[in-house]
C-alpha positions in Angstrom: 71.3 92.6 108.4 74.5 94.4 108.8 77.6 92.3 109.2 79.5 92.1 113.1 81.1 95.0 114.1 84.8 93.0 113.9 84.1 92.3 110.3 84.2 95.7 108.9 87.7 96.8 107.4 88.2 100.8 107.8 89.7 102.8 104.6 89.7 106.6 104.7 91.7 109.4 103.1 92.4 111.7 106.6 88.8 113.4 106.2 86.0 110.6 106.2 86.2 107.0 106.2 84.3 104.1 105.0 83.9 100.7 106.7 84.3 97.5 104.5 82.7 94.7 105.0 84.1 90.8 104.9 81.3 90.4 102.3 82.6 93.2 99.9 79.7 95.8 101.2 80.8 99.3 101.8 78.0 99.9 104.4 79.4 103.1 106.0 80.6 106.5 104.0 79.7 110.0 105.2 80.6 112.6 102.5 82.1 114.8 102.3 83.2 115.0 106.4 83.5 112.7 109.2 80.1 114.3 110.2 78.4 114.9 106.8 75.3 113.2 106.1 75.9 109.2 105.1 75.2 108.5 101.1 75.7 104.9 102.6 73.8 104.1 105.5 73.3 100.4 105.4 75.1 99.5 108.8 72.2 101.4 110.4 69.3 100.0 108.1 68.7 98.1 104.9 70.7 97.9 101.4 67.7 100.2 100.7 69.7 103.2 102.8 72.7 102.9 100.6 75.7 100.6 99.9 78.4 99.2 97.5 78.4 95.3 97.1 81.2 94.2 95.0 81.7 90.3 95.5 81.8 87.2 94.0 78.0 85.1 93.5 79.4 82.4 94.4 80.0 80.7 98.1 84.0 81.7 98.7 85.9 81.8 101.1 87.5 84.9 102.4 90.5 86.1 103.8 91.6 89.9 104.6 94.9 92.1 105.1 95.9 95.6 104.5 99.0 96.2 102.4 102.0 96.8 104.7 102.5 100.2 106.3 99.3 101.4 104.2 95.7 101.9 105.0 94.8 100.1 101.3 92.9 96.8 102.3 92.5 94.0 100.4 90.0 90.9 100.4 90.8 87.6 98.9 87.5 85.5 97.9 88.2 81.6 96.8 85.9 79.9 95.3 85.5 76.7 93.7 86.3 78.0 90.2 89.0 80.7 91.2 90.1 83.3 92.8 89.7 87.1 92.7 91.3 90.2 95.4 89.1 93.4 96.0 91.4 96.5 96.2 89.7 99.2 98.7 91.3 102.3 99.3 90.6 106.2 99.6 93.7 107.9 98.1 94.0 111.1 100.7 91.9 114.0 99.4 93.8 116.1 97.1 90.5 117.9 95.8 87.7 115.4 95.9 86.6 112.7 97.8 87.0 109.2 96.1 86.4 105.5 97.0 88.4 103.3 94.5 88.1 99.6 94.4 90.5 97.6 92.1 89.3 94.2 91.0 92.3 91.4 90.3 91.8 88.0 89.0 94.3 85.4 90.6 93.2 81.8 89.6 90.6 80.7 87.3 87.7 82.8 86.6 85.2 84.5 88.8 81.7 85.8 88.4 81.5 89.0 90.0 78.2 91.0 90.5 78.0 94.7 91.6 75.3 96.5 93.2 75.8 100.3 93.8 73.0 101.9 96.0 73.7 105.6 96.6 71.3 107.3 99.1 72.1 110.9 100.6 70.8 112.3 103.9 71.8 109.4 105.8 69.7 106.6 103.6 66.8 109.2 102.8 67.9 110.6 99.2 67.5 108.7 95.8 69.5 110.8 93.2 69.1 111.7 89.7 71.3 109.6 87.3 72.4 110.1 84.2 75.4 109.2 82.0 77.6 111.5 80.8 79.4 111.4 76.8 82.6 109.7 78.4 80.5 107.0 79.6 80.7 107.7 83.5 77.6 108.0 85.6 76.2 111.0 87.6 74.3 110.6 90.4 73.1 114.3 91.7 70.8 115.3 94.9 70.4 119.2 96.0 74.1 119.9 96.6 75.5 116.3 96.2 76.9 114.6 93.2 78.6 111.2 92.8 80.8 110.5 89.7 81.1 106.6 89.0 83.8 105.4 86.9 83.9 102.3 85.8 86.4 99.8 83.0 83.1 97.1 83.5 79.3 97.9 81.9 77.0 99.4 83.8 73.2 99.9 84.0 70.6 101.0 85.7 67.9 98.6 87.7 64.9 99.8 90.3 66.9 102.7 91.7 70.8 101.1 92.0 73.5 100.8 89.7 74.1 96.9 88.7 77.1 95.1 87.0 77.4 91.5 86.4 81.3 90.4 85.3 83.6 87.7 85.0 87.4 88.5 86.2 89.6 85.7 84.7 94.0 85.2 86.3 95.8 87.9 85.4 93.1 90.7 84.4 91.9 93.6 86.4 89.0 96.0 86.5 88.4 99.1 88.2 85.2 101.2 90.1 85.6 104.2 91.0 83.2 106.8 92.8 84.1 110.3 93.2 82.4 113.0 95.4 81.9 116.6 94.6 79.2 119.5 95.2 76.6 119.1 92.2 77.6 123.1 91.5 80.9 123.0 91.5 83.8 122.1 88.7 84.5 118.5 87.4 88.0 117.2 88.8 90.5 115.5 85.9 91.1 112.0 87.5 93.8 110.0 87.3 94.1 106.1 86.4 93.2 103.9 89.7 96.7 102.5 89.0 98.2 105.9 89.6 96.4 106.8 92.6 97.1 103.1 94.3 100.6 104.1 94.0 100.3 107.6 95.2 98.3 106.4 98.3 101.2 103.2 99.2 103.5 105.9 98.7 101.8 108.8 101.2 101.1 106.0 103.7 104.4 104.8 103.7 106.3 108.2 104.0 104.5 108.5 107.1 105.0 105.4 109.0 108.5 105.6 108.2 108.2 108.7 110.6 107.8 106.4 113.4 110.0 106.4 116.2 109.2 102.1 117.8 111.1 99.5 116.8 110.5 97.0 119.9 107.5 94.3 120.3 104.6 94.1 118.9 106.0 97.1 116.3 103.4 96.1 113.6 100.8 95.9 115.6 101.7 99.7 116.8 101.9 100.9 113.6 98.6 99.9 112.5 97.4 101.0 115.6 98.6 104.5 114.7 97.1 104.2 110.9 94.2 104.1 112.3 94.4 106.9 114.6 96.1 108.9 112.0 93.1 108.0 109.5 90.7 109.5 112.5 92.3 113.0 112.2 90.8 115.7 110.3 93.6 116.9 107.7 92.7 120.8 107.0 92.4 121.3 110.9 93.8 118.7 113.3 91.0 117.9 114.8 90.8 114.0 116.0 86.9 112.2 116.1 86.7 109.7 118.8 85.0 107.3 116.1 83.7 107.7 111.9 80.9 106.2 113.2 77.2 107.1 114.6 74.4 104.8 116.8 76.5 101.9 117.0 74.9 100.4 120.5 76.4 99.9 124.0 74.2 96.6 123.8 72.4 95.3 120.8 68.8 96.3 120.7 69.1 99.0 123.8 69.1 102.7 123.3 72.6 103.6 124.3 73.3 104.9 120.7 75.5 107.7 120.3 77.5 109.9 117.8 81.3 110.4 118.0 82.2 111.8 114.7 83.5 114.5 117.5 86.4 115.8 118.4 86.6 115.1 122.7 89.2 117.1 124.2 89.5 113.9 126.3 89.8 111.1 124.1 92.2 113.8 121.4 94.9 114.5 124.9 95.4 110.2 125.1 95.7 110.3 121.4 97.9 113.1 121.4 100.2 111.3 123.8 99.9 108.2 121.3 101.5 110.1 118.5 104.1 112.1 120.6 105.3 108.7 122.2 105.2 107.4 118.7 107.4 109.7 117.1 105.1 112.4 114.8 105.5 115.9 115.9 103.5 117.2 113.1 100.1 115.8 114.5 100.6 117.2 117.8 101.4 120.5 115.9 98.2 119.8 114.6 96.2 119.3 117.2 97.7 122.3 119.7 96.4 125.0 116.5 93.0 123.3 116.6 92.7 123.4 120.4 93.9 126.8 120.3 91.2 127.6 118.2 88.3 126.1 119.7 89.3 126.8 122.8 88.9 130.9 122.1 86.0 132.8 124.0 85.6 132.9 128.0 86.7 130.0 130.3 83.3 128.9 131.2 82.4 128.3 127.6 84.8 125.7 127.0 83.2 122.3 125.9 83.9 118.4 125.9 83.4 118.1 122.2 83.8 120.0 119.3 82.8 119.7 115.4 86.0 118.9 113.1 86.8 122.4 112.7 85.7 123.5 115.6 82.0 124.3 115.8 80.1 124.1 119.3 76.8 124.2 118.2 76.1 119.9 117.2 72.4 120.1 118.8 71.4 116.3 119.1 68.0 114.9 117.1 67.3 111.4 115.9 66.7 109.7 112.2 63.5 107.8 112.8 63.7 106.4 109.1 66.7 104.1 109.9 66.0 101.1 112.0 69.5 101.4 113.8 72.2 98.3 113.6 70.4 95.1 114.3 67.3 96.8 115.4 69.1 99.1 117.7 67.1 102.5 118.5 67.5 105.7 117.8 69.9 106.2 115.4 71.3 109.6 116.7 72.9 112.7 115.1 74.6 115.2 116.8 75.7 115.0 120.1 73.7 116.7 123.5 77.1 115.6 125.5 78.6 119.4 124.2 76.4 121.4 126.4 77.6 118.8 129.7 79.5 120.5 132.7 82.6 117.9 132.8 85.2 119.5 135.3 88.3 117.7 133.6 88.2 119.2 130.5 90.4 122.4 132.1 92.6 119.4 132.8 93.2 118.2 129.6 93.3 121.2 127.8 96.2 121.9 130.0 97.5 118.8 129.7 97.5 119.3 125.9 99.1 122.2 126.1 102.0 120.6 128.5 102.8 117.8 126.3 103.2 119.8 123.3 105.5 122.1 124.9 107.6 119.4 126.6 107.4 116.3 124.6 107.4 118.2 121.5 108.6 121.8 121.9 105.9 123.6 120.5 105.0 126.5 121.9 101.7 128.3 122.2 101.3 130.2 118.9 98.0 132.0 118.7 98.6 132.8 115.1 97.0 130.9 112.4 99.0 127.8 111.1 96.7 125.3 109.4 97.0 121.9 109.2 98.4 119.7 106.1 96.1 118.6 104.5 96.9 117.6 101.2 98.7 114.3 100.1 101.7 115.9 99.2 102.3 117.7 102.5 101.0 114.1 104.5 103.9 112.6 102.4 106.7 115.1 103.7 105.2 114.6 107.4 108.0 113.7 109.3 
C-alpha cells in the first residue's frame, strides 16, 4: 500500500517531479514531462508498477527537511545501530532528466538495501537490461532508456535491480538514474557531488529573487519552491498538480488528472509570484498564454498540455488498481472540451497583471522561456 498523501516529499527539476516517500520509496516519476507516461507508478498500484526503495532494513526512526532555500530533501533514519541521511534531488534539466540520491553515514553503521523497479507506460513496461563496459546499467523499452549509476554493487533479481550495503560515519555512496530516448546520444555526467552543488546553487539564486521579508517568510518561500518546481521551464506553462487519480475520497471515483496547465489555477499563481517578487515567471507565463490562446475566441479552453496542446482526450489505465483501491486511474483530462464562462476572465486578468504589476506588455513574438539551469540561476 502506498504511503499517506502528507508523507510524500516532492523533488523535481522545473519539468517533472517525483514524490518521495517517508519510507525512502520514490513512488511517483513521469518521464520525461509532467504528463509523460510514469516509469514509477506505485502510488497508483503495487511495487510491481515501478519504484525506487532506498532505506535502511532495519526498524528506524525517521525525520525529514529540505535543505534551506533549495528543493534538495533529505531523510534522516536512526536506528539502533546508527544513523544514515538519504539525499533526493533532481538537479534542473540541463540535457537529461536525472534522479540522484546521495547516501551519508552519520553514526555507526547501517544496513541499507536497495530495490530499483523501473516500469514504463504507467506500471505496464518491463525493460531490457544490460550492463554496459563502465559498469552502469541500461534499462531500454521502445523509445525509453534509463541509465543507472551507481558507487554500490548491483544485480539483477526477478525483474528489479537489487543492492544490499552497509554505510558506516563518515562514508557516502551514490545512485544515480538518468533518462534519455533509447535512440538518442549518451550524456557525459558529472559527479553527484557536483551536481548537488550546482542544484543548492540554482535554487538559491532564485529565492534570493524574492521580494518578502515579513512573517511566516520561510514558510512563503517554500511555498513558492513548490510552485516554481510546478512550472514547465522551456514554456512557462504551470500544471495544477505532478500528479494523476489521486481521489476526492478514498475508494470513490472522483479521480482526476492535473498534470494541466488551467488558465484558472495559473492567473492565482501568477499573482503568487508577482506579489512575491519574480518578474521572470510572469514573463513566462504571459508568452505561453499568448500562445495557446491563438485561434478564434470561442476555441479558447480551461486547460492546456505543457506546451500548449488542446487535444488531452480522457481514457482510463484499468491495469492499475488506483491509490488505496481508488478507481479509475485516469489520463488525460475530458474537463478541456467544458464551456467554463470565466476563462475570458482570467485570460484577461492575466494579461492585466502582467502589464500593471509587472510591465510586460503584450508581445506576440516568440520569446521562450528559460529553461536551462544556467538561465534559472540568473532569474532575477
Amino acid at each position: 500500500m502506498p504511503s499517506a498523501i502528507e508523507d510524500y516529499g516532492l523533488i523535481g527539476d522545473c519539468e517533472t517531479a517525483a514524490l518521495v516517500s517517508r519510507d525512502g520509496s520514490i513512488d511517483w516519476l513521469c518521464l520525461p514531462r509532467f504528463d509523460s507516461p510514469a516509469c514509477f507508478a506505485a502510488l497508483l498500484g503495487s511495487p510491481e508498477n515501478g519504484r525506487w526503495l532506498l532505506a535502511p532494513r532495519a526498524r528506524a526512526t525517521v525525520t525529514r527537511r529540505y535543505r534551506p532555500h533549495t528543493l534538495v530533501l533529505e531523510t534522516k533514519f536512526k536506528t539502533a545501530h546508527g544513523e544514515v541521511t538519504v539525499i533526493d534531488f533532481m538537479p534542473v534539466r540541463e540535457t537529461t532528466p536525472r534522479i540522484i540520491r546521495i547516501i551519508r553515514g552519520d553514526r555507526g553503521a547501517v544496513q541499507m538495501p536497495m530495490e530499483l523497479v523501473l516500469r514504463f507506460d504507467y506500471g505496464l513496461t518491463v525493460p531490457w537490461v544490460t550492463r554496459n563496459s563502465n559498469g552502469s546499467l541500461l534499462a531500454i523499452a521502445g523509445p525509453h532508456r534509463v541509465t543507472l549509476r551507481t558507487s554500490v554493487p548491483v544485480r539483477g533479481q526477478d525483474l528489479r535491480t537489487v543492492a544490499e550495503f552497509s554505510i558506516k560515519a563518515g562514508q557516502t555512496e551514490f545512485v544515480e538514474l538518468e533518462y534519455a530516448n533509447s535512440f538518442g546520444r549518451v550524456y557525459r555526467t558529472a559527479t553527484p557531488k557536483s551536481w548537488l552543488t550546482k542544484t543548492e546553487k540554482v535554487w538559491r539564486k532564485w529565492c534570493s529573487a524574492g521580494r518578502y521579508r515579513g512573517p511566516y517568510a520561510d514558510a512563503l518561500e517554500r511555498s513558492l519552491i513548490t510552485l516554481k518546481a510546478l512550472v514547465f521551464g522551456p514554456t512557462g506553462g504551470m500544471v495544477a498538480a505532478p500528479t494523476t487519480s489521486l481521489p476526492e475520497r478514498i475508494g470513490g471515483p472522483l479521480n482526476w488528472d492535473y498534470r494541466y496547465c488551467w488558465l484558472r489555477d495559473a492567473t492565482f499563481t501568477l499573482l503568487g509570484f508577482l506579489h512575491a517578487g519574480y518578474r521572470e515567471e510572469a514573463r513566462c507565463w504571459k508568452n505561453w498564454l499568448v500562445h495557446v490562446s491563438a485561434g478564434y475566441p470561442d476555441q479558447l479552453q480551461v486547460l492546456y498540455g505543457v506546451a500548449g496542446e488542446r487535444l488531452l482526450q480522457e481514457s482510463e489505465v484499468d491495469w492499475l488498481r488506483g491509490f488505496r483501491r481508488s478507481r479509475p486511474v485516469r489520463i488525460g483530462n475530458a474537463a478541456s472540451q467544458q464551456l467554463q464562462l470565466d476563462i475570458y476572465g482570467e485570460l484577461a486578468d492575466s494579461l492585466f497583471q502582467n502589464k500593471t504589476r509587472a510591465g510586460l506588455n503584450l508581445d506576440l513574438q516568440f520569446c521562450p522561456a528559460r529553461a536551462s539551469a544556467e538561465n534559472l540561476a540568473r532569474t532575477g
